[in-house]
LOGULUM-643641 format. One record per residue (C-alpha): chain; x, y, z. Coordinates in pm, 1 decimal. Example, Ala and Ser with C-alpha at 12.3 -4.5 7.8 and 13.67 -1.06 7.14 Angstrom:
@keba:A&east:1230.0&north:-450.0&up:780.0
@keba:A&east:1367.0&north:-106.0&up:714.0
This chain:
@keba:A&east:17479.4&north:17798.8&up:17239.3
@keba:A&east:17191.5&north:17578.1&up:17188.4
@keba:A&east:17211.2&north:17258.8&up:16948.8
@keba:A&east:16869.9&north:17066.4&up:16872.4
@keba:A&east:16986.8&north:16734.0&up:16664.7
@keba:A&east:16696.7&north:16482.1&up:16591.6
@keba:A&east:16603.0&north:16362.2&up:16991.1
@keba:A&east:16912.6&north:16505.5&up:17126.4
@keba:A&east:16908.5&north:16883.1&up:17259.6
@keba:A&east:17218.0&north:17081.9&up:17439.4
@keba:A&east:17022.8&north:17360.3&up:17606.0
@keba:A&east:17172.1&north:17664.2&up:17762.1
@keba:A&east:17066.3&north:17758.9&up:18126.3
@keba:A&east:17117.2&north:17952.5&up:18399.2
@keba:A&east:17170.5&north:17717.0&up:18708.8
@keba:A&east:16998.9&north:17818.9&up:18994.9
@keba:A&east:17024.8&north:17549.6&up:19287.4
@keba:A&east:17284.5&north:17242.1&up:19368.1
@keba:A&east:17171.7&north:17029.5&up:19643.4
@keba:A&east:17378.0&north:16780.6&up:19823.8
@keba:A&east:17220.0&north:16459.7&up:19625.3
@keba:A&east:17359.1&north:16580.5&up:19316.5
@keba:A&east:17061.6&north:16741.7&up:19199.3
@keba:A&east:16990.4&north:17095.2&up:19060.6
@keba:A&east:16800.7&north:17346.9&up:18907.2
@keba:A&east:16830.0&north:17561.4&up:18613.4
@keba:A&east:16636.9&north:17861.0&up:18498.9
@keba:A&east:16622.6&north:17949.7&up:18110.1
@keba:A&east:16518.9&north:18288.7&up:17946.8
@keba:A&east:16171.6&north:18253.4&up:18031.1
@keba:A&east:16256.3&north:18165.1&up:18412.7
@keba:A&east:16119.9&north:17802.8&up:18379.8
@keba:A&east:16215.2&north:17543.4&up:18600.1
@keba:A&east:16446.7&north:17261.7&up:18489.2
@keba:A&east:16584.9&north:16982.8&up:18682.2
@keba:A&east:16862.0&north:16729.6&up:18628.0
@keba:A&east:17178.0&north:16584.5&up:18782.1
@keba:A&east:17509.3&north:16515.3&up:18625.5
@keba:A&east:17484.1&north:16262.4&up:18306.2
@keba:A&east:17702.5&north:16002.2&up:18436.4
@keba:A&east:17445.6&north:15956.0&up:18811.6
@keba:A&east:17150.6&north:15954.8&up:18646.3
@keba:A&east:17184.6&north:15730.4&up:18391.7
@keba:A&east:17139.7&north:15384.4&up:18477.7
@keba:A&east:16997.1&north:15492.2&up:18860.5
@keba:A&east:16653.4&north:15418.0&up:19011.2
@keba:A&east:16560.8&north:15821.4&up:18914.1
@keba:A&east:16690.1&north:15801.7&up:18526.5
@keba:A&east:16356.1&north:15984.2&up:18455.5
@keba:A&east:16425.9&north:15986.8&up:18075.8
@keba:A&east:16448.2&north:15578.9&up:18094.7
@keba:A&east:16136.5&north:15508.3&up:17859.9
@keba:A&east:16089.2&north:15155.8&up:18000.5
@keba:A&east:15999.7&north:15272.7&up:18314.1
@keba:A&east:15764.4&north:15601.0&up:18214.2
@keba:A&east:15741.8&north:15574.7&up:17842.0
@keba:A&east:15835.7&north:15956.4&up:17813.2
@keba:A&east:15891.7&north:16103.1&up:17461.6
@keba:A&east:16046.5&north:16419.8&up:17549.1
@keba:A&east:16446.1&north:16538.8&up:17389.8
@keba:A&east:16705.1&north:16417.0&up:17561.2
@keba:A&east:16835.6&north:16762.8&up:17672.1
@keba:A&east:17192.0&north:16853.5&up:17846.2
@keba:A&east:17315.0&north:17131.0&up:17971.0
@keba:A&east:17705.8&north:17222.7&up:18125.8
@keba:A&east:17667.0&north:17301.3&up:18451.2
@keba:A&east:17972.4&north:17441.4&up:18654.4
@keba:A&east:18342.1&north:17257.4&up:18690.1
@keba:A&east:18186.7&north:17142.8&up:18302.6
@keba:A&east:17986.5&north:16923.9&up:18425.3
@keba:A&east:17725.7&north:16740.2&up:18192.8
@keba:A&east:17402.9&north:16741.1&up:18307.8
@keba:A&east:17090.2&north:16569.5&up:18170.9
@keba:A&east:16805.2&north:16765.8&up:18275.6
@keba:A&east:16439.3&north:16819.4&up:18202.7
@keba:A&east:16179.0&north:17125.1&up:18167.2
@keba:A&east:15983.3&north:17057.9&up:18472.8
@keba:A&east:15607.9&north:17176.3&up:18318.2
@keba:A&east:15657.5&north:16944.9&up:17994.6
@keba:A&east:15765.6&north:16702.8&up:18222.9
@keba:A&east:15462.8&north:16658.2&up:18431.0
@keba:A&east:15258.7&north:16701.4&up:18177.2
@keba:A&east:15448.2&north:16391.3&up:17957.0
@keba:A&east:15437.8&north:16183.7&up:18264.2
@keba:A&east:15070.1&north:16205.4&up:18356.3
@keba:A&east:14987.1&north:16153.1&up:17966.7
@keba:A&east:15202.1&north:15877.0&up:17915.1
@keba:A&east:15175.1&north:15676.4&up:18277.8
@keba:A&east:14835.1&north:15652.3&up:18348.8
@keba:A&east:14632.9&north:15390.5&up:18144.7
@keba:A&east:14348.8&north:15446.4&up:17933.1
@keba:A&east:14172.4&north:15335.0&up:18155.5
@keba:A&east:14176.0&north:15034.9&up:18422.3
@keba:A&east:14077.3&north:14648.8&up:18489.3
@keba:A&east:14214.9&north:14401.0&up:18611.6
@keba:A&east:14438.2&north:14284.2&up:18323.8
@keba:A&east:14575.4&north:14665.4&up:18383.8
@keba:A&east:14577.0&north:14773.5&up:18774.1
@keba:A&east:14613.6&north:15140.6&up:18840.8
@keba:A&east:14952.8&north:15227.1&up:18888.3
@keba:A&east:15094.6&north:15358.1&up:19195.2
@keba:A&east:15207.9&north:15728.3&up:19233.2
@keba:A&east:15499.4&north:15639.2&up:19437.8
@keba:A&east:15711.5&north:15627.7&up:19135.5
@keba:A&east:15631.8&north:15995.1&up:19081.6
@keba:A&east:15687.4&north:16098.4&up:19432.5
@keba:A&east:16010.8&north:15943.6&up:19475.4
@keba:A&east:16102.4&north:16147.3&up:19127.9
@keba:A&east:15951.8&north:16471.6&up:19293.8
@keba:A&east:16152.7&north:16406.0&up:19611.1
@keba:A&east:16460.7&north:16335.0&up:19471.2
@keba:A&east:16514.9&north:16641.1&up:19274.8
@keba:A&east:16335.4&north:16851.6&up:19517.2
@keba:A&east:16064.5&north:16946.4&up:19338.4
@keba:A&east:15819.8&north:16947.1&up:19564.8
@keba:A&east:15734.7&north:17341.8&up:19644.0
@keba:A&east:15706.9&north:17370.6&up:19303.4
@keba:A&east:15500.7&north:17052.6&up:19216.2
@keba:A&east:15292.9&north:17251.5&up:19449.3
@keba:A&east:15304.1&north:17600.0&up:19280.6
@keba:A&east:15249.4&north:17474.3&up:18971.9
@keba:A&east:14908.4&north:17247.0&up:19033.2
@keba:A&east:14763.4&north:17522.1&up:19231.4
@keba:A&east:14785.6&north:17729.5&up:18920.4
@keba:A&east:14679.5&north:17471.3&up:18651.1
@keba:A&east:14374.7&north:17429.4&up:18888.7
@keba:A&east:14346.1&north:17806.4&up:18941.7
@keba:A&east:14254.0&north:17822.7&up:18560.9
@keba:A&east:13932.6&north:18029.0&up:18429.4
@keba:A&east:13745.9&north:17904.0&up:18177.9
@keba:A&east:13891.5&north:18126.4&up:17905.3
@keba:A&east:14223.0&north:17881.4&up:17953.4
@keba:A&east:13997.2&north:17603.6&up:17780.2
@keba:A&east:14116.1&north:17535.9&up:17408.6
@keba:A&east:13950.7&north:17300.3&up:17145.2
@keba:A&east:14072.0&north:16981.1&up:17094.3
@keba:A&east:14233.6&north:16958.5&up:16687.9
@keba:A&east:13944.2&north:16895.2&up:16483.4
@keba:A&east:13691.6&north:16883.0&up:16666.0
@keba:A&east:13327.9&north:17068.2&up:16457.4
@keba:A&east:13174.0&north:17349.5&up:16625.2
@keba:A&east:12849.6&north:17173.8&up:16718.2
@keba:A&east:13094.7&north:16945.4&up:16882.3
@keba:A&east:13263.7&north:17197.3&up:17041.3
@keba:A&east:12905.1&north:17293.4&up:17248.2
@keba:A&east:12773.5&north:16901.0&up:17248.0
@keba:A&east:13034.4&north:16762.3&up:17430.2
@keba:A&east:13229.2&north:16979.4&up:17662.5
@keba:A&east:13486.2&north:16691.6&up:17672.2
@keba:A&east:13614.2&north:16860.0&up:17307.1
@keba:A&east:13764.7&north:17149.5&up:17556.7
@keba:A&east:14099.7&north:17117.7&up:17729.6
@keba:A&east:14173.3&north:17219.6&up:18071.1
@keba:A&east:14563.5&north:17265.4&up:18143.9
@keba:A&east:14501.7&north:17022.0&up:18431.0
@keba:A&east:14322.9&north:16780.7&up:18260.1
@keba:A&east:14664.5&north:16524.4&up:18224.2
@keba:A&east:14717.4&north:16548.9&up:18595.5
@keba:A&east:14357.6&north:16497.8&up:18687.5
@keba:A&east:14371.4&north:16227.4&up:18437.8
@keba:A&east:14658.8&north:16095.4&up:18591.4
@keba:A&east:14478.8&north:16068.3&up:18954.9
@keba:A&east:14163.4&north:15971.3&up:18860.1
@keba:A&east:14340.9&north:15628.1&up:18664.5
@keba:A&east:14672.5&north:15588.5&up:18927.0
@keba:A&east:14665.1&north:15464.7&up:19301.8
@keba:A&east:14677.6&north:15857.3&up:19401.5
@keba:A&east:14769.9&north:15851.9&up:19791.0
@keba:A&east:15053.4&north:15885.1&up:19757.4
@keba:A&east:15082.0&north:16196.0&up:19511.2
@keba:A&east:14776.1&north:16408.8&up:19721.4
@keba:A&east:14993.6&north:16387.2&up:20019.5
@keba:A&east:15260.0&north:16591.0&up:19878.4
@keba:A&east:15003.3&north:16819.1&up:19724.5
@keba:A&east:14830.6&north:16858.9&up:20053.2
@keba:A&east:14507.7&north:16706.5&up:19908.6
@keba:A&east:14236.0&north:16446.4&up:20069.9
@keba:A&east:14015.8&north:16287.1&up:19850.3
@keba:A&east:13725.9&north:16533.2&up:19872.0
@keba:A&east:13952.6&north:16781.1&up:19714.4
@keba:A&east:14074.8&north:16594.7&up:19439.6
@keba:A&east:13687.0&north:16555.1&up:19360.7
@keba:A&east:13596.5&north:16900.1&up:19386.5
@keba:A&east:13852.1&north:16966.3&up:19198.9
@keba:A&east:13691.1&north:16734.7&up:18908.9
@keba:A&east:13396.4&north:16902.0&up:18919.5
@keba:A&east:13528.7&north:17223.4&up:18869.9
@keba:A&east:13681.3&north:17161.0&up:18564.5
@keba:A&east:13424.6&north:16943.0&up:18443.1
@keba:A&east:13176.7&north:17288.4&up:18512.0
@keba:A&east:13416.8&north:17519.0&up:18365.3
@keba:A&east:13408.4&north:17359.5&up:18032.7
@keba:A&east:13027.2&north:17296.4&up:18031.5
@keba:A&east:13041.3&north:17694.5&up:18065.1
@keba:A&east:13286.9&north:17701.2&up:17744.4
@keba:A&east:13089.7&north:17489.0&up:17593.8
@keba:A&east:12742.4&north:17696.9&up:17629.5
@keba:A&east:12936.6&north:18019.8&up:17556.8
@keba:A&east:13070.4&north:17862.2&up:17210.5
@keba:A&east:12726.6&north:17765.7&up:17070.6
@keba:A&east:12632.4&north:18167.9&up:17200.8
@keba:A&east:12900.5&north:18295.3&up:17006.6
@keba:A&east:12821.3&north:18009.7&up:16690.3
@keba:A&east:12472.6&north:18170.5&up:16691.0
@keba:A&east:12592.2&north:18500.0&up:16717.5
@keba:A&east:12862.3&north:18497.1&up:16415.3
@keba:A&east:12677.4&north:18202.8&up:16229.6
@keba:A&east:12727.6&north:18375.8&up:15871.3
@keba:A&east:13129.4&north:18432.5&up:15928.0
@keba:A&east:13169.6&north:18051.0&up:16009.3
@keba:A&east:12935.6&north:17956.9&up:15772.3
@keba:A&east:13173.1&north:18164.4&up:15559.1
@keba:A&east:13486.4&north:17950.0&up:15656.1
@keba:A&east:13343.8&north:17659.4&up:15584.8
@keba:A&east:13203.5&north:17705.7&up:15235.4
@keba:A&east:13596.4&north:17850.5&up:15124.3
@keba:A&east:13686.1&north:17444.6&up:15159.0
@keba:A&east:13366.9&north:17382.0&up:14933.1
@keba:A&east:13402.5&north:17346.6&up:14544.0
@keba:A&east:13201.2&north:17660.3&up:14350.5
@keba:A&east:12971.6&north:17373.5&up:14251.0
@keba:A&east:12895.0&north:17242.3&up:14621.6
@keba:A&east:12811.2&north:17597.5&up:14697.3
@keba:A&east:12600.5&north:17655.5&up:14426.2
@keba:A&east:12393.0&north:17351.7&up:14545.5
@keba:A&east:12362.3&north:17452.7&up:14886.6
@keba:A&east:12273.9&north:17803.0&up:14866.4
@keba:A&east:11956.7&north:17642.7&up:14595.9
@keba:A&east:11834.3&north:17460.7&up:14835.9
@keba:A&east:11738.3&north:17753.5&up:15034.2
@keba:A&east:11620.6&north:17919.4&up:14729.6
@keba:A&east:11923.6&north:18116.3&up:14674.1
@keba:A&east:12092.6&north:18114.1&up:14287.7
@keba:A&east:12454.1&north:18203.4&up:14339.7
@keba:A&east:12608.8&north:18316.8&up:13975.4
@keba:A&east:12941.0&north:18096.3&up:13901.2
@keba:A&east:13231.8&north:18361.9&up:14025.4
@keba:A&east:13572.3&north:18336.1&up:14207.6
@keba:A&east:13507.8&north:18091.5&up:14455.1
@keba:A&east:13579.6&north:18400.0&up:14746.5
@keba:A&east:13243.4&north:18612.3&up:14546.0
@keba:A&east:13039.4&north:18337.7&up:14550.0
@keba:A&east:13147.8&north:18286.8&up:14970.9
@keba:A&east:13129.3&north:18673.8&up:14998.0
@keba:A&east:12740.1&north:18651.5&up:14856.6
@keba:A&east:12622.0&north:18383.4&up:15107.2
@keba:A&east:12386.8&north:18580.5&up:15363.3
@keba:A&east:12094.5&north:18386.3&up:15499.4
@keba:A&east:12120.9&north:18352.1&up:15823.6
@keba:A&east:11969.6&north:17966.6&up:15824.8
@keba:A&east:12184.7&north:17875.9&up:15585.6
@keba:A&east:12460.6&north:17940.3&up:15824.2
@keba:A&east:12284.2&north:17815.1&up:16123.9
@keba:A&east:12203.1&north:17509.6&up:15968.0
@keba:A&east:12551.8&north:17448.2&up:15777.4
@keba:A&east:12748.7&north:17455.7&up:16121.2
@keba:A&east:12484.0&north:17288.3&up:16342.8
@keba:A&east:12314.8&north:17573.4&up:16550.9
@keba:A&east:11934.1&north:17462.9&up:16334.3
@keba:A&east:11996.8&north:17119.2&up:16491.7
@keba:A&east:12112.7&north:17227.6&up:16821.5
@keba:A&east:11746.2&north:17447.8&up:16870.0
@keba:A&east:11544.8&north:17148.4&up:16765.1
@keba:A&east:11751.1&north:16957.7&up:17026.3
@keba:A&east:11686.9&north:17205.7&up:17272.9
@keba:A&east:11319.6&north:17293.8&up:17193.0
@keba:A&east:11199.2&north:17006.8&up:17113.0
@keba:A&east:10807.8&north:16935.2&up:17008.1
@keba:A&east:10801.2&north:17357.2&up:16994.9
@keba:A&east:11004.9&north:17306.6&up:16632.4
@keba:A&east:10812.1&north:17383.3&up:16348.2
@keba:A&east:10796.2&north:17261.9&up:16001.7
@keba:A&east:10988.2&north:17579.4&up:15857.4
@keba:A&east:11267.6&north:17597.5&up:16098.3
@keba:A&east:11337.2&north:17195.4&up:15997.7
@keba:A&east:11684.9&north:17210.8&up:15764.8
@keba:A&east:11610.5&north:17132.2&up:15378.1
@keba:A&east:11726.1&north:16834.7&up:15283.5
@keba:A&east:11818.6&north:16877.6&up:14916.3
@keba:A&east:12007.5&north:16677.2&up:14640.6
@keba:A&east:12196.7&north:16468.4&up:14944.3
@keba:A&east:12399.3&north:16143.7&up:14859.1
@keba:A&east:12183.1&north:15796.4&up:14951.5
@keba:A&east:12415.0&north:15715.5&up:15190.4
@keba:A&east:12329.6&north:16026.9&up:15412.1
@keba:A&east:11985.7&north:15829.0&up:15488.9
@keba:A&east:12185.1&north:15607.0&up:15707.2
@keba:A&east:12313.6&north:15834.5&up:15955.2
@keba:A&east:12072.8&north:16122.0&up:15926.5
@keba:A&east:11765.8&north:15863.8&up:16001.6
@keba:A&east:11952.8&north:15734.7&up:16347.1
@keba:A&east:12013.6&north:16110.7&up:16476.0
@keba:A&east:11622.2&north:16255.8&up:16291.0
@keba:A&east:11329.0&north:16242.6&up:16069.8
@keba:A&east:11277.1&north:16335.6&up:15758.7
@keba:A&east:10952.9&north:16513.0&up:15633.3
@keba:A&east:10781.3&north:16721.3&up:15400.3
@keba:A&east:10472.9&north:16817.8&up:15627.1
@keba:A&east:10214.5&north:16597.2&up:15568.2
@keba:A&east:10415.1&north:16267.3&up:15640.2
@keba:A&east:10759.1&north:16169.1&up:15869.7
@keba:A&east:11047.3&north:15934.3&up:15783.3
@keba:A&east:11244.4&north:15778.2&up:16044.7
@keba:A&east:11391.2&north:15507.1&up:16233.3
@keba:A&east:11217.6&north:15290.3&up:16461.3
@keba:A&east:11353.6&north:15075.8&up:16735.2
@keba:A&east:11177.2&north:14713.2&up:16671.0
@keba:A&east:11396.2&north:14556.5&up:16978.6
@keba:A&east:11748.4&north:14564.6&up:17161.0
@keba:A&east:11923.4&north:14496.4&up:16812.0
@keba:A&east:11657.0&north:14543.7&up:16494.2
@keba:A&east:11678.8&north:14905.1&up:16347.1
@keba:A&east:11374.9&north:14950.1&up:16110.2
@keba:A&east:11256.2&north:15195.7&up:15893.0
@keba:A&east:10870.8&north:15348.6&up:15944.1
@keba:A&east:10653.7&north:15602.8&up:15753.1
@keba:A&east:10426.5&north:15847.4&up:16005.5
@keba:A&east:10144.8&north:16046.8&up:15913.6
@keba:A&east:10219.3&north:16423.4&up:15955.9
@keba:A&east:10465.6&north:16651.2&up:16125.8
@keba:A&east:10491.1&north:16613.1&up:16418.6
@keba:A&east:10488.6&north:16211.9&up:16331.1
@keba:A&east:10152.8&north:16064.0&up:16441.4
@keba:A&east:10021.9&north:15724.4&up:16378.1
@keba:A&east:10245.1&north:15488.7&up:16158.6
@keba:A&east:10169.4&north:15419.2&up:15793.6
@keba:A&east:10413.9&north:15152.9&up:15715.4
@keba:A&east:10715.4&north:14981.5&up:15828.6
@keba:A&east:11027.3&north:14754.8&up:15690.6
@keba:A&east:11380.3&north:14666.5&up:15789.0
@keba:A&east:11481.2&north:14719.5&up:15409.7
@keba:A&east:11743.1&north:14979.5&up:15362.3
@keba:A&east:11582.0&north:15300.1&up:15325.9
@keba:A&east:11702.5&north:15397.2&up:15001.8
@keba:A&east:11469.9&north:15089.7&up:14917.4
@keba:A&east:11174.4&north:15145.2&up:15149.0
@keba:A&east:11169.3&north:15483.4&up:15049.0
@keba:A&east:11173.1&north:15425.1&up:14658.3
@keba:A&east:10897.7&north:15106.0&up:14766.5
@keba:A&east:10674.2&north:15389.7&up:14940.1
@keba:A&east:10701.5&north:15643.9&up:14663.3
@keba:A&east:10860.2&north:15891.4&up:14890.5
@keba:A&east:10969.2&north:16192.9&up:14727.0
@keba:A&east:11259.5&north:16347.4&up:14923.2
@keba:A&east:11338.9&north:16681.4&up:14720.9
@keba:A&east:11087.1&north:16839.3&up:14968.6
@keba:A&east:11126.6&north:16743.5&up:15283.9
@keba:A&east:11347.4&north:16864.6&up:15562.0
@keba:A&east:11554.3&north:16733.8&up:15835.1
@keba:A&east:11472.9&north:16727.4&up:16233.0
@keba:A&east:11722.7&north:16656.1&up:16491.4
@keba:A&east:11577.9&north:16410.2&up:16749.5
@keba:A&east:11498.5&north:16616.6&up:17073.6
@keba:A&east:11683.5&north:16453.6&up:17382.5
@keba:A&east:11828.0&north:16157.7&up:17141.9
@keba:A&east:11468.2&north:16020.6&up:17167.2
@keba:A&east:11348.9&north:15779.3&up:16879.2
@keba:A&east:11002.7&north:15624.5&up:16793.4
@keba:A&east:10963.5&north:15313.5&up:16906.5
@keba:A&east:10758.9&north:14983.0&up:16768.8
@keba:A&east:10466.5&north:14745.6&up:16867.5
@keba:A&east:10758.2&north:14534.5&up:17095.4
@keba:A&east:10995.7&north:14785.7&up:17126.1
@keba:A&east:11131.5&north:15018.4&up:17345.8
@keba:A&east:11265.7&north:15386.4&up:17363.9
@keba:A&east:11629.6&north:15417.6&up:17226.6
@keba:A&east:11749.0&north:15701.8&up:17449.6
């Protein structure tokens, strides 16, 4: 029977192999691998590999009775890995923190004879299409397409692992040279710019539904506000009407990012219309909007402008797009807006193609 107390688990298993170091391997229900060696050998020995001085792993201590009732502390071989490579390599390396070396590992691998199926097992984490790829936890949708980083790969600890370790060591047993291990890399890395693109298809595609999900965490009030400033009066209902009678298509594409993500990716070709209305927004969403876009209401621009390596200003262009400057400050904008009369009810957001922002007399480009 199977006891889980706090840190301390007594698994049942099947075992499958006893080799002549004292070493073995168990199946359970699902046919996974474990691997262990009676209690009293392991503890205390150069390959204790639930010491947490020596690899910092958080997994249960688990035992199992093997036969003759022995005690055996053992460990799921997948999790295992997967622990180790998180919890070994550094976040990243200097010389206050040298790599470190993958010998420990190997030795591990060798000693319980886990080396066929340290073998097995990379080939198929590698082997892994890009529907494998989850989101990391709470990560936005435009994030989700931005940055293809917000995808996991299930060999993204191990490649982790090599890229930030001393690695000989380990690609020997795997059979692997360096131009491998690279290739490898770069496989993953283009598998999840391929999730990534085929996320923002699929954000365009079903904008209203997630536009949807989002507003059911919005007060009745919020969504009131939001649908008026598209020109859309929303009668105060049950918050799931009110969700249920939110339609337009840019309100959705602008409420989960895919408005932003076309002016990104079209650049100078955006027109005034397709910019997202700005609204009743808080002052303090001048701040960050300004760094990542301009504001406008057609016949002039708000934005940022990059005076030198560490002065963030403030400047006023004629038109949209922004033409020749009109005035400048370093004041907040809140202030520099109220000083220029600037009336922001009307105007509407733009995304900064390519990162790109305006730059001064001594200045240069931000991007």
């Amino acid at each position: 029977m199977d006891m889980h107390v706090r840190n301390f688990n007594v698994q049942t298993l099947s075992l499958v192999h006893s080799f002549d170091n004292g070493a073995a391997h168990f199946h359970d229900q699902e046919k996974r691998l474990w691997f262990g060696a009676p209690h009293h050998t392991v503890i205390g020995s150069p390959f204790d590999f639930m010491a947490k001085a020596a690899h910092a792993i958080s997994l249960p201590y688990t035992v199992t009775m093997g036969n003759e009732e022995v005690i055996y502390l053992i460990a799921q071989a997948e999790a295992y890995l997967q622990q180790y490579c998180q919890s070994v390599a550094p976040a990243m390396v200097s010389s206050m923190s040298p790599q470190p070396s993958s010998e420990t590992l190997v030795e591990l691998v060798r000693q319980y004879h886990l080396e066929a199926w340290l073998q097995a097992q990379v080939s198929e984490l590698c082997a892994a299409r890009s529907e494998a790829l989850t989101p990391r936890f709470g990560i936005s949708h435009a994030d989700l397409w931005r940055d293809s980083r917000s995808w996991m790969h299930p060999a993204d600890a191990l490649l982790h692992y090599l890229r930030l370790s001393d690695r000989e060591a380990l690609l020997l047993v795997l059979g692997w040279d360096e131009e491998r291990f690279h290739s490898v890399q770069d496989q993953v890395h283009q598998l999840k710019a391929q999730r990534a693109e085929a996320y923002y298809q699929y954000c365009e595609a079903h904008a209203v539904a997630l536009m949807r999900e989002r507003l059911r965490h919005f007060q009745r009030a919020e969504i009131q506000e939001f649908a008026a400033r598209y020109g859309v009066s929303i009668p105060l209902r049950t918050k799931e009407k009110m969700v249920q009678a939110c339609t337009d298509p840019r309100m959705a594409a602008d409420l989960i990012g895919v408005t932003e993500e076309r002016q990104r990716r079209w650049g100078s070709d955006v027109a005034f219309a397709d910019g997202i209305p700005w609204g009743k927004r808080a002052p303090g969403d001048l701040y960050d909007n300004l760094r990542r876009g301009y504001l406008s209401d057609g016949t002039w621009t708000l934005s940022c402008l990059k005076k030198n390596a560490s002065s963030i200003w403030y400047a006023l262009w004629e038109g949209w797009p922004p033409r020749s400057e009109i005035a400048h400050n370093q004041w907040s904008p809140s202030a520099f807006i109220e000083r220029e009369g600037v009336d922001l009810l009307s105007c509407r957001w733009f995304a900064y193609p390519r990162g790109e922002m305006p730059v001064g007399e001594d200045g240069e480009n931000a991007s």
